[in-house]
FIKOLNU-821176 format. One record per residue (C-alpha): z, x, y; residue number from 1; residue in one letter. Coordinates in nm, 2 decimals. Each point is the difference from the previous one (the first is absolute). Layout:
BEGIN
@up = Z | east = X | north = Y | pos = NUM | code = A
...
***
This chain:
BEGIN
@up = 3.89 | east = 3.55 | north = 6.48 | pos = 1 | code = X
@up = -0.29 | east = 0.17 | north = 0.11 | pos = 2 | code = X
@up = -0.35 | east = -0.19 | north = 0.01 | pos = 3 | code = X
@up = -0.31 | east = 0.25 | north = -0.07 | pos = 4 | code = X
@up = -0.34 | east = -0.12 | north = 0.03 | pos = 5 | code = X
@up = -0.09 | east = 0.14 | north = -0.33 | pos = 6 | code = X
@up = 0.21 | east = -0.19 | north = -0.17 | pos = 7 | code = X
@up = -0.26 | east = -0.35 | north = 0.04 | pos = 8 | code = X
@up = -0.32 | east = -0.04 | north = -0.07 | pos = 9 | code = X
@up = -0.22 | east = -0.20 | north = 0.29 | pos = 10 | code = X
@up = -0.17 | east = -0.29 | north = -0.21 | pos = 11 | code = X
@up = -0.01 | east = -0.34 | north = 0.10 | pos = 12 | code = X
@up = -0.05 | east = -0.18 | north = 0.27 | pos = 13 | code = X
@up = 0.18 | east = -0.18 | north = 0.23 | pos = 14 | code = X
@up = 0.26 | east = -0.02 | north = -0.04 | pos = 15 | code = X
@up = 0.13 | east = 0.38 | north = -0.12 | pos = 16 | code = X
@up = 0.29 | east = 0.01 | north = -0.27 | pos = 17 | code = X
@up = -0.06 | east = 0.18 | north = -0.28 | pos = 18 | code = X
@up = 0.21 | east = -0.10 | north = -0.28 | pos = 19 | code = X
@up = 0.33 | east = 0.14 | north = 0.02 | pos = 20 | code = X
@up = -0.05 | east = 0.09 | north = 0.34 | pos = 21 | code = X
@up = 0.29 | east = -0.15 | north = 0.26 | pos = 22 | code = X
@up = -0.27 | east = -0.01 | north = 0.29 | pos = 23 | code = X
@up = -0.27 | east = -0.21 | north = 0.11 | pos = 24 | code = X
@up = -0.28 | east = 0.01 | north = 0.28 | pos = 25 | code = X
@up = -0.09 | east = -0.31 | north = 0.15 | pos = 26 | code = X
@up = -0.23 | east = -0.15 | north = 0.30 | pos = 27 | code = X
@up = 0.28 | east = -0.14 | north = 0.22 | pos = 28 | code = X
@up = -0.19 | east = -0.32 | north = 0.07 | pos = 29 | code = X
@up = 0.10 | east = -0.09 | north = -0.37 | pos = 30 | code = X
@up = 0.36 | east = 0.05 | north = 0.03 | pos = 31 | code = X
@up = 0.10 | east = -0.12 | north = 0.32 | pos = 32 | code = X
@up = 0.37 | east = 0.07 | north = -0.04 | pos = 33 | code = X
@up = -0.04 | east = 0.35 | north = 0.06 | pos = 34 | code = X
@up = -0.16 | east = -0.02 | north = 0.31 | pos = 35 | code = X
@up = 0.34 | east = 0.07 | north = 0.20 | pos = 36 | code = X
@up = 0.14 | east = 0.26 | north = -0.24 | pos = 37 | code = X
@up = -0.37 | east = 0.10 | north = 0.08 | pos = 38 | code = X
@up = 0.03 | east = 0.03 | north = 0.38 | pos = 39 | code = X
@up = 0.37 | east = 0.12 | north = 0.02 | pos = 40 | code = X
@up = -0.21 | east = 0.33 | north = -0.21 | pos = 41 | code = X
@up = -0.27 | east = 0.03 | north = 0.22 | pos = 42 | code = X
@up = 0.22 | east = 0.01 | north = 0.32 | pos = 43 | code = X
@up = 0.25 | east = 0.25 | north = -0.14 | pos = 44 | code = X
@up = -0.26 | east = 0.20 | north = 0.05 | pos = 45 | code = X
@up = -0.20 | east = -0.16 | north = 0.29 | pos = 46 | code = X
@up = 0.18 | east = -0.23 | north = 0.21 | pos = 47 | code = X
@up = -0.20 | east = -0.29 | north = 0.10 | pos = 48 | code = X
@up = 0.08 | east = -0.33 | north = 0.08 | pos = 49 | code = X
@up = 0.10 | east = -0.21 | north = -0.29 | pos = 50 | code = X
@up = -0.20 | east = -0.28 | north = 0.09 | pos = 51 | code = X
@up = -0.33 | east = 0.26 | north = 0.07 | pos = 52 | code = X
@up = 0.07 | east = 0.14 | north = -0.35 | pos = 53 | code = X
@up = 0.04 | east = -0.31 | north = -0.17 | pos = 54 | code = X
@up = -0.36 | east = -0.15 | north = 0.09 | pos = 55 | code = X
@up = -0.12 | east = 0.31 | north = -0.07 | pos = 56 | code = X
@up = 0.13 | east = -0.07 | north = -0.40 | pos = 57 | code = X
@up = -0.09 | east = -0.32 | north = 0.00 | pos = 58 | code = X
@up = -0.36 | east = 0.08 | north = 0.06 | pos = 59 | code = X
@up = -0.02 | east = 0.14 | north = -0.34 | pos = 60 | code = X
@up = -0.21 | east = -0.15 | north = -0.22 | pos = 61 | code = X
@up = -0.25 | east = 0.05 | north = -0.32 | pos = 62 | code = X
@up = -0.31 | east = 0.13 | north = 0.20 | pos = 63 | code = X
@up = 0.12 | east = 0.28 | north = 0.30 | pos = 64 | code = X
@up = 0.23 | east = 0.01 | north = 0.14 | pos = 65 | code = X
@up = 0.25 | east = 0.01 | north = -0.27 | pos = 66 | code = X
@up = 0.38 | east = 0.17 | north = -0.03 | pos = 67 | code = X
@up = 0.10 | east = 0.15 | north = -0.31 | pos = 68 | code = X
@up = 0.37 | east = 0.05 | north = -0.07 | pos = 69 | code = X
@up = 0.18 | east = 0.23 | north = -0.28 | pos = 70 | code = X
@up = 0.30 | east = -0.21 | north = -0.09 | pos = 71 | code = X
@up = 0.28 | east = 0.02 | north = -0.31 | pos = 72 | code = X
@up = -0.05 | east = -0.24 | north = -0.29 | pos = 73 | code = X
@up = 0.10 | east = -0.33 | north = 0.06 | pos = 74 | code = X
@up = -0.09 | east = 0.04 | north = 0.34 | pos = 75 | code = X
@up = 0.32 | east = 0.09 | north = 0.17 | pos = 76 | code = X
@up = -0.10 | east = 0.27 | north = 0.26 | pos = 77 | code = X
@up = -0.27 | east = 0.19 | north = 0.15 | pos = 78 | code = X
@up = -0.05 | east = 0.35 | north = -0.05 | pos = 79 | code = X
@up = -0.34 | east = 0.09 | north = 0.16 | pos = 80 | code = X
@up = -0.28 | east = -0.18 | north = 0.20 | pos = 81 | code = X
@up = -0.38 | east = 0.05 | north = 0.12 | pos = 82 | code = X
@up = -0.24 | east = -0.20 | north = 0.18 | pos = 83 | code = X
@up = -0.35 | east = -0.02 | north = -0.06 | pos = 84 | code = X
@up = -0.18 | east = -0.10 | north = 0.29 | pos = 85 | code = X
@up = -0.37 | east = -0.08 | north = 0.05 | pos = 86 | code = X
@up = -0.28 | east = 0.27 | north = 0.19 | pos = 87 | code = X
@up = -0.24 | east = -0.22 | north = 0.15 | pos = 88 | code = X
@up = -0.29 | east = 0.22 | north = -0.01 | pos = 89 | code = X
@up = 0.04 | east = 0.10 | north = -0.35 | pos = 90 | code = X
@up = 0.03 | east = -0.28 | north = -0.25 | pos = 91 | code = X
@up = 0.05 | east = 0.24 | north = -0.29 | pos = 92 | code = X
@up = 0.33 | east = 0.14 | north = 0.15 | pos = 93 | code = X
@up = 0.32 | east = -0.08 | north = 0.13 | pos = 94 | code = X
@up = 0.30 | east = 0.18 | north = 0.17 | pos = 95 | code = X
@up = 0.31 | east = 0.02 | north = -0.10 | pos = 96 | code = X
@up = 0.28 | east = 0.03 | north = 0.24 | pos = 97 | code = X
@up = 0.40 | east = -0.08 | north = -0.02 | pos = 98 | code = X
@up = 0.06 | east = 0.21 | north = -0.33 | pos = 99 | code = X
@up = 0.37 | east = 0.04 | north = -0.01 | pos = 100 | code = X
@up = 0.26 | east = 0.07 | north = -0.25 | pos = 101 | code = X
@up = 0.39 | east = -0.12 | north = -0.01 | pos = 102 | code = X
@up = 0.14 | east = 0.32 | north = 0.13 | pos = 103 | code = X
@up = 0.26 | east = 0.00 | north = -0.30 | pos = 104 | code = X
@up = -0.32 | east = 0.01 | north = -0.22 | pos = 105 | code = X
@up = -0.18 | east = 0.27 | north = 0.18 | pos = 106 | code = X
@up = -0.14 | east = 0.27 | north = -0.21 | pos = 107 | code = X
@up = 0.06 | east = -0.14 | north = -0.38 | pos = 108 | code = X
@up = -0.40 | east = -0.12 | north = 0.02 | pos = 109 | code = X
@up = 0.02 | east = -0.31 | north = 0.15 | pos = 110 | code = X
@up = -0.27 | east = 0.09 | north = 0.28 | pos = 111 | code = X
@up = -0.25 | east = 0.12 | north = -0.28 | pos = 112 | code = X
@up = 0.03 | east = -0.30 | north = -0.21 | pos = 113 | code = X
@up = -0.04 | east = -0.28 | north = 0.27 | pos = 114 | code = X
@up = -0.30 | east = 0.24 | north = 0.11 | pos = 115 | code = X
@up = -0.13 | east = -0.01 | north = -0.35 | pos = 116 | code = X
@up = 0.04 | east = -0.37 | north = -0.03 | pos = 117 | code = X
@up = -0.20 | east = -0.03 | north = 0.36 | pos = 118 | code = X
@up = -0.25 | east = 0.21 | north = -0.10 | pos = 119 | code = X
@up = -0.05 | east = -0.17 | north = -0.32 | pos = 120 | code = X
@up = -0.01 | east = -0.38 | north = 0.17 | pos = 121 | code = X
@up = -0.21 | east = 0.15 | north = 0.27 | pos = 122 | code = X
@up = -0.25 | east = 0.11 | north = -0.28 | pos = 123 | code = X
@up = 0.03 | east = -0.30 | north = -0.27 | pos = 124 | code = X
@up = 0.13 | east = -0.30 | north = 0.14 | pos = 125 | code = X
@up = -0.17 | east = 0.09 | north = 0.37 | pos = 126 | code = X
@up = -0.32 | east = 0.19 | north = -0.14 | pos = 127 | code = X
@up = 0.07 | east = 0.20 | north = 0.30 | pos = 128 | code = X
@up = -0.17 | east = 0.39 | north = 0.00 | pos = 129 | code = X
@up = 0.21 | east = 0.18 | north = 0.29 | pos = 130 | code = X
@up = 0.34 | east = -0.01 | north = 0.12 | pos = 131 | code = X
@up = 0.05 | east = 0.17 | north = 0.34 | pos = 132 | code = X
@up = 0.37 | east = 0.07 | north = 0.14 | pos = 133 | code = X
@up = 0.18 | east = 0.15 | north = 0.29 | pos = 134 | code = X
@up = 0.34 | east = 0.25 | north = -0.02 | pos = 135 | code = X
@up = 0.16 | east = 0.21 | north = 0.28 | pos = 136 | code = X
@up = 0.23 | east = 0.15 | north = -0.29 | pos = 137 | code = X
@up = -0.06 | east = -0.09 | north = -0.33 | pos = 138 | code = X
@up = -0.40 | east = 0.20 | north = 0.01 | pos = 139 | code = X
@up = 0.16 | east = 0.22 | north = -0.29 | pos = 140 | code = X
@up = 0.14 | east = -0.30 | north = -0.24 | pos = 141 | code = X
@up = -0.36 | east = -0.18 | north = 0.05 | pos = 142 | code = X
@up = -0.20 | east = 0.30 | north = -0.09 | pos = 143 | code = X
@up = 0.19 | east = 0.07 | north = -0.33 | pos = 144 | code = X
@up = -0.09 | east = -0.31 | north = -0.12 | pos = 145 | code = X
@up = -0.38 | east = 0.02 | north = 0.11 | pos = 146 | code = X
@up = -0.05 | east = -0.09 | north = 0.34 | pos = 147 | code = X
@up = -0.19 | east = 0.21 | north = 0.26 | pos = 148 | code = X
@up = -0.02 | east = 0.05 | north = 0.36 | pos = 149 | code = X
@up = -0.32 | east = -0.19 | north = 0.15 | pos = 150 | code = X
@up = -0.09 | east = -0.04 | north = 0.38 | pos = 151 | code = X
@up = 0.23 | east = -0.31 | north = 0.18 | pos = 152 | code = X
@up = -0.11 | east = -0.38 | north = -0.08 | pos = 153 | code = X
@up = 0.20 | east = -0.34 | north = 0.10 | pos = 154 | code = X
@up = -0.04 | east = -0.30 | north = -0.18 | pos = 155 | code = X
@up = -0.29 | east = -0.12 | north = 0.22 | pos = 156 | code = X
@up = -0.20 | east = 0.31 | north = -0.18 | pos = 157 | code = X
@up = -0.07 | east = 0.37 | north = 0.08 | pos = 158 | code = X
@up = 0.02 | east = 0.16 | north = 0.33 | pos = 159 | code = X
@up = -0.29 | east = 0.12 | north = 0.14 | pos = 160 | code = X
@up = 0.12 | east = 0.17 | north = 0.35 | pos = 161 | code = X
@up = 0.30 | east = 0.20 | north = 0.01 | pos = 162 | code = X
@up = 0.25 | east = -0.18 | north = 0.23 | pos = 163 | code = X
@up = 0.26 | east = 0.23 | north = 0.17 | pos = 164 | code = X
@up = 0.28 | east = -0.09 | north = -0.13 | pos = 165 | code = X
@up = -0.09 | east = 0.10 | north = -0.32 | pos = 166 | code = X
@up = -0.06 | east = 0.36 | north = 0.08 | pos = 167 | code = X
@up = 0.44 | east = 0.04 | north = 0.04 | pos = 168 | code = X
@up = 0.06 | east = -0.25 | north = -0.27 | pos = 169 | code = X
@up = 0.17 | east = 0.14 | north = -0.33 | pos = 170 | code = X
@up = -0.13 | east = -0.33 | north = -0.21 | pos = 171 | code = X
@up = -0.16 | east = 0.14 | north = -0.29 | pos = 172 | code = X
@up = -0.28 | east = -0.22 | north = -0.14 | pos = 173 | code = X
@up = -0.08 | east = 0.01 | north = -0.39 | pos = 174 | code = X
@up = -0.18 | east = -0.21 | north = -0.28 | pos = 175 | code = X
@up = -0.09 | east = -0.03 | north = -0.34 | pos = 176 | code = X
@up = -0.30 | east = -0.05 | north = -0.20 | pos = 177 | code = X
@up = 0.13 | east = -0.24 | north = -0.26 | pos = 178 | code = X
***
Protein backbone atom coordinates (compact mmCIF):
# COMPACT_ATOMS: atom_id res chain seq x y z
CA UNK A 1 0.00 0.00 0.00
CA UNK A 2 1.10 3.30 -0.82
CA UNK A 3 1.41 6.01 2.02
CA UNK A 4 0.80 9.79 0.65
CA UNK A 5 1.18 12.64 2.78
CA UNK A 6 -2.11 13.97 1.86
CA UNK A 7 -3.78 11.52 3.17
CA UNK A 8 -3.11 12.84 7.24
CA UNK A 9 -3.75 15.80 8.58
CA UNK A 10 -0.66 17.30 11.02
CA UNK A 11 -2.64 18.03 14.41
CA UNK A 12 -1.42 17.07 17.67
CA UNK A 13 1.33 16.91 19.33
CA UNK A 14 3.57 14.63 20.38
CA UNK A 15 3.12 12.14 19.87
CA UNK A 16 1.73 12.08 15.86
CA UNK A 17 -1.04 9.41 15.02
CA UNK A 18 -3.96 10.58 13.69
CA UNK A 19 -6.74 8.36 14.09
CA UNK A 20 -6.76 5.60 11.80
CA UNK A 21 -3.38 6.27 10.91
CA UNK A 22 -0.77 2.99 11.39
CA UNK A 23 2.17 5.52 12.08
CA UNK A 24 3.48 7.32 14.87
CA UNK A 25 6.38 9.98 15.45
CA UNK A 26 8.06 9.85 18.67
CA UNK A 27 11.18 11.57 20.62
CA UNK A 28 13.31 8.39 21.03
CA UNK A 29 14.19 9.22 24.60
CA UNK A 30 10.48 8.08 25.36
CA UNK A 31 10.62 4.77 23.77
CA UNK A 32 13.86 3.37 24.41
CA UNK A 33 13.28 0.12 22.71
CA UNK A 34 13.73 1.53 19.39
CA UNK A 35 16.95 2.88 19.96
CA UNK A 36 18.72 -0.12 18.22
CA UNK A 37 16.20 -0.60 15.38
CA UNK A 38 17.14 3.15 15.54
CA UNK A 39 20.85 2.84 14.92
CA UNK A 40 20.92 -0.29 12.64
CA UNK A 41 18.73 2.78 10.30
CA UNK A 42 21.05 5.38 10.66
CA UNK A 43 24.20 3.22 9.79
CA UNK A 44 22.57 1.61 6.75
CA UNK A 45 23.14 4.73 5.62
CA UNK A 46 26.13 6.05 7.53
CA UNK A 47 28.20 3.61 9.17
CA UNK A 48 29.40 4.56 12.43
CA UNK A 49 30.35 2.85 15.28
CA UNK A 50 27.49 1.25 17.11
CA UNK A 51 28.54 2.37 20.36
CA UNK A 52 29.29 6.23 18.88
CA UNK A 53 25.70 6.11 17.47
CA UNK A 54 24.12 4.78 20.40
CA UNK A 55 25.21 7.75 22.89
CA UNK A 56 24.42 9.91 20.29
CA UNK A 57 20.39 8.54 20.77
CA UNK A 58 20.57 8.35 24.06
CA UNK A 59 21.31 12.07 24.41
CA UNK A 60 17.83 12.72 23.20
CA UNK A 61 15.75 14.36 25.39
CA UNK A 62 12.67 16.92 25.87
CA UNK A 63 14.76 20.26 25.42
CA UNK A 64 17.51 19.88 22.31
CA UNK A 65 18.86 17.66 21.38
CA UNK A 66 16.07 15.47 20.68
CA UNK A 67 15.56 12.34 18.00
CA UNK A 68 12.37 11.86 16.38
CA UNK A 69 11.56 8.56 14.87
CA UNK A 70 8.52 7.63 12.20
CA UNK A 71 7.60 4.12 13.39
CA UNK A 72 4.41 1.59 12.51
CA UNK A 73 1.59 1.37 15.05
CA UNK A 74 2.35 -0.53 17.89
CA UNK A 75 5.73 0.29 17.59
CA UNK A 76 7.29 -2.47 15.71
CA UNK A 77 9.79 -0.81 13.24
CA UNK A 78 11.31 2.34 12.26
CA UNK A 79 10.76 3.87 9.09
CA UNK A 80 12.43 7.38 9.15
CA UNK A 81 14.63 9.41 11.57
CA UNK A 82 15.89 13.15 12.21
CA UNK A 83 17.89 14.81 14.76
CA UNK A 84 17.46 18.06 16.00
CA UNK A 85 20.44 19.41 17.36
CA UNK A 86 21.08 22.77 19.22
CA UNK A 87 23.03 26.14 17.38
CA UNK A 88 24.66 27.77 20.17
CA UNK A 89 24.62 31.18 19.02
CA UNK A 90 21.00 31.15 18.06
CA UNK A 91 18.62 30.07 20.73
CA UNK A 92 15.66 30.42 18.42
CA UNK A 93 16.90 27.66 16.06
CA UNK A 94 18.15 24.32 15.81
CA UNK A 95 19.68 22.00 13.12
CA UNK A 96 18.52 19.12 12.04
CA UNK A 97 20.79 16.50 10.75
CA UNK A 98 20.56 12.46 10.39
CA UNK A 99 17.07 12.56 8.32
CA UNK A 100 16.80 9.20 6.79
CA UNK A 101 14.22 6.96 5.51
CA UNK A 102 14.07 2.91 5.47
CA UNK A 103 15.16 2.52 1.96
CA UNK A 104 12.10 0.08 1.28
CA UNK A 105 9.97 3.18 2.27
CA UNK A 106 11.74 5.69 0.20
CA UNK A 107 9.60 7.89 -1.94
CA UNK A 108 5.86 7.01 -0.57
CA UNK A 109 6.25 10.47 1.79
CA UNK A 110 7.87 9.31 4.65
CA UNK A 111 10.70 12.08 4.43
CA UNK A 112 7.94 14.92 4.14
CA UNK A 113 5.93 13.71 7.03
CA UNK A 114 8.82 13.19 9.65
CA UNK A 115 9.95 16.76 8.24
CA UNK A 116 6.41 18.03 8.87
CA UNK A 117 6.32 16.53 12.28
CA UNK A 118 9.95 18.26 13.01
CA UNK A 119 9.02 21.34 11.83
CA UNK A 120 5.89 21.39 13.78
CA UNK A 121 7.67 20.31 17.29
CA UNK A 122 10.41 22.70 16.39
CA UNK A 123 7.73 25.45 16.27
CA UNK A 124 5.08 24.30 19.10
CA UNK A 125 6.58 22.10 21.55
CA UNK A 126 10.31 23.89 21.05
CA UNK A 127 8.94 27.60 20.26
CA UNK A 128 11.78 27.42 18.02
CA UNK A 129 11.78 30.24 14.73
CA UNK A 130 14.49 28.76 12.30
CA UNK A 131 15.59 25.45 11.30
CA UNK A 132 18.90 25.37 9.32
CA UNK A 133 20.10 22.02 7.54
CA UNK A 134 22.91 20.69 5.43
CA UNK A 135 22.48 18.23 2.01
CA UNK A 136 25.14 17.25 -0.57
CA UNK A 137 22.11 15.66 -2.59
CA UNK A 138 18.84 15.95 -1.43
CA UNK A 139 19.02 20.41 -2.11
CA UNK A 140 15.97 19.58 -4.55
CA UNK A 141 13.66 17.44 -1.94
CA UNK A 142 14.35 20.32 0.78
CA UNK A 143 13.41 23.11 -1.44
CA UNK A 144 10.00 21.66 -2.50
CA UNK A 145 8.99 21.60 0.80
CA UNK A 146 10.15 25.22 1.71
CA UNK A 147 13.60 25.38 2.52
CA UNK A 148 16.25 27.75 0.99
CA UNK A 149 19.84 28.02 0.37
CA UNK A 150 21.49 30.47 3.07
CA UNK A 151 25.35 31.09 3.62
CA UNK A 152 27.22 27.88 5.70
CA UNK A 153 26.59 27.76 9.75
CA UNK A 154 27.62 24.88 12.29
CA UNK A 155 25.91 24.34 15.40
CA UNK A 156 28.33 26.68 17.25
CA UNK A 157 26.50 29.57 15.05
CA UNK A 158 27.18 31.41 11.68
CA UNK A 159 30.33 31.62 9.91
CA UNK A 160 31.87 34.72 9.60
CA UNK A 161 35.22 33.95 7.44
CA UNK A 162 35.10 31.72 4.61
CA UNK A 163 37.37 28.75 5.47
CA UNK A 164 38.88 26.86 2.48
CA UNK A 165 37.51 23.97 2.51
CA UNK A 166 34.33 25.26 1.97
CA UNK A 167 35.08 26.89 -1.28
CA UNK A 168 35.25 22.81 -2.98
CA UNK A 169 32.62 21.57 -0.70
CA UNK A 170 29.23 20.34 -2.35
CA UNK A 171 27.33 20.70 1.23
CA UNK A 172 24.37 22.69 0.51
CA UNK A 173 23.23 24.76 3.55
CA UNK A 174 19.33 25.60 3.89
CA UNK A 175 16.71 26.82 6.53
CA UNK A 176 13.30 27.62 7.21
CA UNK A 177 11.42 30.43 8.74
CA UNK A 178 8.88 28.53 10.81
Amino acid sequence: MRYLETDLCFEGLPPFNVSGSPFNVVPIHHYPELMKATCALINAEWPRSETARMRSLEASCDTLPCSLVLTTEGFNRVIAHCKLSPIQAKKKACFIESVVVDKSFRGQGFGKLIMKFAEDYCRVVLDLKVIYLSTIDQDGFYERIGYTLCPPITMYGPRHCELPSLKTATKKYMKKEL
